[in-house]
N, C-alpha and C positions, 0 to 999 in steps of 0.2 A: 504494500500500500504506500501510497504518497500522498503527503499532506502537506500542504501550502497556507501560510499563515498571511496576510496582509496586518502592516499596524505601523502605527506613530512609533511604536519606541520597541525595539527588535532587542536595547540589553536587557528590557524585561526575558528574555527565555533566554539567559543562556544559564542560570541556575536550572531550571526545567528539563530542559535538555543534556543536562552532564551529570547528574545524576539516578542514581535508581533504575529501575525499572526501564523507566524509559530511555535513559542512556545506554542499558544492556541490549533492547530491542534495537535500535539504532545501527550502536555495535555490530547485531550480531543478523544484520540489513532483512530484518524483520520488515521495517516504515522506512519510509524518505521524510523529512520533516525538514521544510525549508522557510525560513522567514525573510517576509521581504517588507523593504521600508517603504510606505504608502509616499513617502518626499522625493524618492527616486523617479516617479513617473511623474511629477509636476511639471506642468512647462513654462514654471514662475521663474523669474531668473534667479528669486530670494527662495524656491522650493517651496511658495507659499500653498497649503492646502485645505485651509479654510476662510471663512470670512463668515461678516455679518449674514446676518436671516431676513430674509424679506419681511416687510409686512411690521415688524423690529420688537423687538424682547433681548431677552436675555443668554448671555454666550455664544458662541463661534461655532459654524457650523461647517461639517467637511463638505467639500464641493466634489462634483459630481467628476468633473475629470481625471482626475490621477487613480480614482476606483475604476471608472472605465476603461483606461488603459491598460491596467495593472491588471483585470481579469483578461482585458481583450491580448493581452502577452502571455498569460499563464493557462489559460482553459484551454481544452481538448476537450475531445468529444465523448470522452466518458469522465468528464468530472462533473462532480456536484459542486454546487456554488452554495456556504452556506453563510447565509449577515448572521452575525450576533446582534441579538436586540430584547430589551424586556416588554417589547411586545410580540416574539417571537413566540412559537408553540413552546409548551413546559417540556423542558431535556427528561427525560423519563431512560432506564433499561432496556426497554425494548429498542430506541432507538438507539440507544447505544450496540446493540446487535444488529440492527438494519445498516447502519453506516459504516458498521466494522469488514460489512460485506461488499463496499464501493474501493474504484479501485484508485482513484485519485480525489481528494476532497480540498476545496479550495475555500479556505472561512478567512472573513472580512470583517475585523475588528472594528468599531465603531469608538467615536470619543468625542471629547466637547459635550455641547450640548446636543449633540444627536448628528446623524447627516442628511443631507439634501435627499428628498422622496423621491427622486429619480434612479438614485443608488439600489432601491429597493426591487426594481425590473429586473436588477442582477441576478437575483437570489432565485434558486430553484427551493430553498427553505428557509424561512426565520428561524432562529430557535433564542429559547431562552433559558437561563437556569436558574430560574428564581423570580418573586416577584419583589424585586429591589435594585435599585440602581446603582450600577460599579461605574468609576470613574473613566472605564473603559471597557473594552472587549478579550481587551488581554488576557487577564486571569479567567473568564470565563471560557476563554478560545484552550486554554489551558486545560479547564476541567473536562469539557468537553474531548481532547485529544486522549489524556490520560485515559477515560475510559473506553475510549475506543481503542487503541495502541494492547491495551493490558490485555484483549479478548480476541487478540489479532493468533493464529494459528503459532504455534511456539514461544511464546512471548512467556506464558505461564501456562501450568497445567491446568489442562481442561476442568479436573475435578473444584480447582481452585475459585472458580469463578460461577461454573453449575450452579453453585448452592448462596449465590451472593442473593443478599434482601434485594426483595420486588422480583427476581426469576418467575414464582410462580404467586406474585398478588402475596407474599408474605416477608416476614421480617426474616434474618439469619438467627437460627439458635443459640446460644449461649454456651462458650468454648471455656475451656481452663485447660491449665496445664501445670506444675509441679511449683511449689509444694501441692500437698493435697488437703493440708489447709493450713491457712496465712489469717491471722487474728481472729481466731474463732467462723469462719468462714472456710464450710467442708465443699471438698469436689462430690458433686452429686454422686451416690453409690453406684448408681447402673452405670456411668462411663466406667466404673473400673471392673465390672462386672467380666469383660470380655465376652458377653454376649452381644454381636451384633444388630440381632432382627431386635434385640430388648433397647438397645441403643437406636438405632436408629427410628422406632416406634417412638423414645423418650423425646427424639431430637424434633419428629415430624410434632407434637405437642408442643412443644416447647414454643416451635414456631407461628403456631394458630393462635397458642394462648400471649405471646410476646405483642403479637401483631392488634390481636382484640383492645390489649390495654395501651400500647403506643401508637398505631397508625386505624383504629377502629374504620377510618376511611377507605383504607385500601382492600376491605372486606366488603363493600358496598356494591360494588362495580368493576367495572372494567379499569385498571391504572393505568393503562394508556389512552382511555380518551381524552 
């Protein structure tokens, strides 16, 4: 997979990118993950890429050309185009498995006070991860990559991420591991049972009942619509 970032400020990632996980996938040429400075495709002589807002209010708004260039350089014909924006659909799991199955993705940071609504044609998807405003798209372009990258074939074992909260409308069980108990706080008896089908029966409850008292929502319906 190959993933193309656009953004104002490109040394945000390179902690993101040299560590962890993600720096292993990279390594180990899992993803292509490339960032590129939205001031490079300006045709300002100053690399200007925003200005005032018609109409007039408040903060700087990105202008539509250097977005346009900067996909009209970078797309192909099998890439998705995705804007960060918190009017964008809610980033859910499932979609972090639908994207993990595209083969080049191209996301467009946003910043300032928002950008010009022509930048918005671009987009084969809005997305959003939350409903609150970051001072950019950066970190979110971020959380967004993380979990798509982690779920990418070799990255991590499969078993690892099967059983992550929201896979099937519920939360993850509740893990321990040594001591087996730390300040009056025991490891439940059935993990150390060695009984499997007993374990795994304890884990699949665990899960229902976790989910009933923290996310009672995601028991309602569908958590992808």
């Amino acid at each position: 997979m190959k993933i193309d970032i656009l953004t104002l400020f490109p040394e945000m990632f390179k902690g993101f990118l040299s560590e962890s996980i993600i720096a292993r996938a990279i390594k180990e040429k899992k993803v292509e993950i490339n960032i590129y400075d939205i001031r490079e495709y300006s045709k300002d002589k100053h690399k200007k890429v925003d200005d005032y807002q018609f109409g007039g209010g408040e903060g700087m708004v990105l202008m539509p050309q250097p977005i346009f260039d900067a996909v009209d350089d970078l797309k192909k014909e099998d890439t998705k185009v995705i804007l960060m924006t918190p009017q964008g659909i809610p980033y859910k799991q499932k979609l972090a498995y639908n994207l993990s199955n595209e083969k080049h993705l191209l996301i467009i940071c946003g910043h300032y006070e928002g950008f010009d609504e022509r930048i918005r044609s671009l987009a084969d998807m809005e997305v959003s991860i939350g409903d609150f405003v970051l001072t950019g798209g950066e970190l979110a372009s971020m959380v967004v990559t993380d979990s798509i990258v982690r779920l990418l074939d070799g990255v991590i074992k499969d078993a690892s991420h099967q059983n992550d909260s929201f896979n099937d409308n519920l939360l993850d069980y509740p893990v321990y591991t040594k001591p087996r108990e730390y300040r009056g706080m025991k490891v439940p008896e059935v993990l150390l049972s060695g009984n499997h089908a007993l374990i795994d029966e304890w884990r699949n409850k665990m899960k229902i009942e976790r989910t009933k008292k923290r996310r009672p929502d995601l028991l309602k319906g569908d958590l992808y619509e």
